[in-house]
C-alpha positions, 0 to 999 in steps of 0.5 A, a space after each residue: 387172612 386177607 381178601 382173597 385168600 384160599 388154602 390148598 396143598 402146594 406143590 412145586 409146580 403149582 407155585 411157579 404157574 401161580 399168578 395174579 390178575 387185578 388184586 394181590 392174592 393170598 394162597 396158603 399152606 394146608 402142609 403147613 399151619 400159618 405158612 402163605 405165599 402171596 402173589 402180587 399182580 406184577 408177579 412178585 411171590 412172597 412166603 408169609 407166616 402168620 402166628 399168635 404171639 402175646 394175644 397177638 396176630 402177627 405175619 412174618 416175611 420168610 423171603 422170596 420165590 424162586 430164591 426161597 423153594 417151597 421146601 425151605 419156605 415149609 421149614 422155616 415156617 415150622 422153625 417159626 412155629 417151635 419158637 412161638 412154642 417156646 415162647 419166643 416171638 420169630 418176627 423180634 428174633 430175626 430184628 435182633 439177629 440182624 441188629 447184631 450184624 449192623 457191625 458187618 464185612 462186605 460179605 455179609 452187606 452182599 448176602 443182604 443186599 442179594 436177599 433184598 433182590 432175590 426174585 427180581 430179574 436182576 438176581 442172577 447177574 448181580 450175585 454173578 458179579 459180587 461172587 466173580 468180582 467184589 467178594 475175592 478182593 474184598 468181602 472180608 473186609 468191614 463195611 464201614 472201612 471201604 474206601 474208594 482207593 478199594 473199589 478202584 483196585 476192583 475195577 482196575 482189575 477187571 480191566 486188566 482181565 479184559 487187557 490180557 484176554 485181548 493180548 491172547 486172542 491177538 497172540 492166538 489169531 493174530 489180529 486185535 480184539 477190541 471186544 475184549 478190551 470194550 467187554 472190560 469197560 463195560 463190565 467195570 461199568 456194571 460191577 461199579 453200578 452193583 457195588 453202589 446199589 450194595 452201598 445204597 442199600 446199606 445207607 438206608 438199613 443204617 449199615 454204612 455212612 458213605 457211599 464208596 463208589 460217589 466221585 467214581 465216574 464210569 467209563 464211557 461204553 461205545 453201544 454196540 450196532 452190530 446188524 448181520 447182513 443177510 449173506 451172514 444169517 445165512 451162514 450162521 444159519 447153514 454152518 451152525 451144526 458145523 461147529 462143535 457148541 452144543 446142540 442147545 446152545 445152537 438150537 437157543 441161538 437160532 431161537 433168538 434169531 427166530 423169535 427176536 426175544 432177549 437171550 436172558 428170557 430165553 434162557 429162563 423159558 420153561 414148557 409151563 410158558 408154552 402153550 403149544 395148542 395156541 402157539 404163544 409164548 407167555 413171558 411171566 413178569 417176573 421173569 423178564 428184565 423190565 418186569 413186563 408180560 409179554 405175550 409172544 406169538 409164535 411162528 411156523 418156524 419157532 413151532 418147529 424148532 420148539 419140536 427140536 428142543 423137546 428132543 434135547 431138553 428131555 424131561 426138563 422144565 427148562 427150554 434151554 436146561 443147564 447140564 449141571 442140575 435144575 437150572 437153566 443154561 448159565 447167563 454168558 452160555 451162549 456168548 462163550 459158544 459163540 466166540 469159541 465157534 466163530 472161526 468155524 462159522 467163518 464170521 467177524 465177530 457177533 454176540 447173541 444179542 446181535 441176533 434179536 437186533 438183527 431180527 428186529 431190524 429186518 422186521 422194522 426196516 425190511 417188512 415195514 413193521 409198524 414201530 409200535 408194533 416193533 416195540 411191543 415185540 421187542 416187550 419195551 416199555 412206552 414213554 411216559 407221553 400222553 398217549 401211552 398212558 390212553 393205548 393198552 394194547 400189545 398188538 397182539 394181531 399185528 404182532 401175529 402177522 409179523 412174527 409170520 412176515 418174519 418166519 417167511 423172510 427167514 426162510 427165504 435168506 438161509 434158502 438162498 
């Protein structure tokens, strides 16, 4: 076994607060004789087998955690185990097994691909976007034979999806929606950019000769730079409970606005990343886009609200929980709660990252936050100069006083 290896009974929640600190460490199954979980410093968790075959040690790559739970990691590690009984070597069994799929359809390209990006924060909208868009039109189709003319029609298509819901909206309201016709290029553009990562990967295990989307140009995105006024936090603010969204989207709503955090972290917050006594939140890395920690004072205010949410999440593990099983809110919740809502609220349109954009704009411009300190909060990365490389530190004493700057500012707008 490796440097730092321990053995212990694992449980599900052992599993998800398990981190690593400098060097990748090693924990295995008492349950389940060969089966570790190996937990690297960035925050990746891979299940791992080790067995004896021919005299031999060898380790097998089950999958990764969360994708693969605990449960499904101990039986596939006892699959492994009744085939080394049976004289048969698991880690040759499963290159075999993907040898024969070499001759494969999209469908099965797309199950790969998603396996290879399981665990990444990127997971969840990528299968969203092979499930909606690429496998209806043409996950039956063999790898090898798509063509660009395919891809095109799977993109045209989701243009023309956009085209008919601006046509409704303006049938319904009688006013056009750029939106609707913007979200379909951009989400053209991101379906595209999927399909090609799909295709890279298959190139690489020998699965395809050609790129299918090379020559395919995405189209050009207006960025959006929607920042609510004042008067408009305001009425978002006092006309939220006004609306017929449910109390958690609402209450997930006012805590972007209050903690000026991305609706994708949010989304995926759990208690364990709470520490109510320090009044912290700790984003894991592997929970956030840019797969960076991210240590969040909070504020009065936040604290307050997380008292609110306790109430409405019940015994979930999850902040914002989703009413179908144990799983988070859904990645376009809080968007579709908001369009739904907007002649309730009696607002032009905003999306929910015009929120933390609003957020961290007041912070910048109105309190005079230091830009580092505005970047640390918004957990970007710094470039790649000089000095980035010698500062290593998230500010976490400026960050504290301006999340407070923040929490009175806030107060003051809706109060008025």
């Amino acid at each position: 076994m490796p440097a730092r290896a321990v053995k212990e009974k694992l449980s599900d929640p052992r599993v998800r607060g398990l981190r690593a600190e400098g060097k990748r460490v090693t924990i295995w199954d008492t349950q389940c004789q060969g089966l570790g979980i190996r937990v690297a410093p960035s925050g990746r968790k891979t299940w791992t087998f080790m067995y004896r075959f021919a005299g031999r040690a060898r380790r097998l790559q089950l999958g990764e955690y969360p994708a693969l739970s605990l449960k499904e990691a101990r039986l596939a590690g006892l699959d492994a185990r009744r085939q080394v009984g049976q004289g048969i070597d698991p880690g040759r069994a499963k290159q075999e097994a993907k040898l024969e799929r070499r001759e494969n359809t999209v469908e099965l390209l797309a199950k790969d691909f998603l396996d290879s990006v399981a665990g990444k924060a990127c997971h969840r909208e990528y299968k969203r976007i092979v499930d909606k868009d690429v496998l209806p039109s043409m996950g039956n189709l063999p790898t090898k034979d798509v063509r660009r003319a395919d891809i095109v029609k799977v993109l045209d298509g989701i243009r023309e999806r956009a085209r008919q819901k601006a046509k409704a909206v303006k049938k319904a309201k009688g006013k056009d929606s750029r939106t609707s016709r913007q979200t379909g290029d951009v989400q053209a553009n991101r379906t595209r950019a999927v399909i090609s990562s799909m295709f890279s990967y298959a190139i690489e295990h020998e699965l395809a000769e050609v790129n299918p989307c090379s020559g395919i140009r995405s189209k050009k995105e207006q960025s959006r730079d929607r920042v609510l006024s004042p008067a408009e936090v305001k009425q978002f603010w006092n006309h939220l409970d006004q609306t017929s969204m449910s109390a958690s989207s609402r209450l997930a709503l006012r805590f972007l606005l209050v903690t000026a955090q991305r609706q994708v972290d949010a989304r995926r917050a759990e208690w364990i990343d709470i520490n109510l006594e320090e009044k912290v939140w700790m984003l894991p890395a592997e929970k956030t886009k840019n797969r960076t920690a991210n240590r969040m004072p909070l504020n009065s205010l936040a604290m307050e609200m997380l008292t609110h949410i306790k109430v409405v999440a019940g015994a979930s593990r999850w902040l914002f929980p989703s009413p179908r099983g144990d799983k988070p809110i859904c990645d376009t919740a809080l968007c579709r709660a908001l369009e739904r809502n907007l002649d309730e609220l009696g607002m032009e349109h905003f999306t929910a990252h015009d929120l933390r954009r609003t957020a961290i704009t007041m912070i910048a411009g109105d309190l005079k936050v230091d830009r580092y300190v505005v970047k640390s909060i918004l957990n970007h990365k710094e470039g790649s100069d000089v000095t980035s490389r010698y500062v290593r530190t998230d500010y976490p004493e400026q960050k504290k006083a301006a999340m407070n700057a923040w929490d009175v500012r806030l107060r003051e707008i809706v109060a008025r």
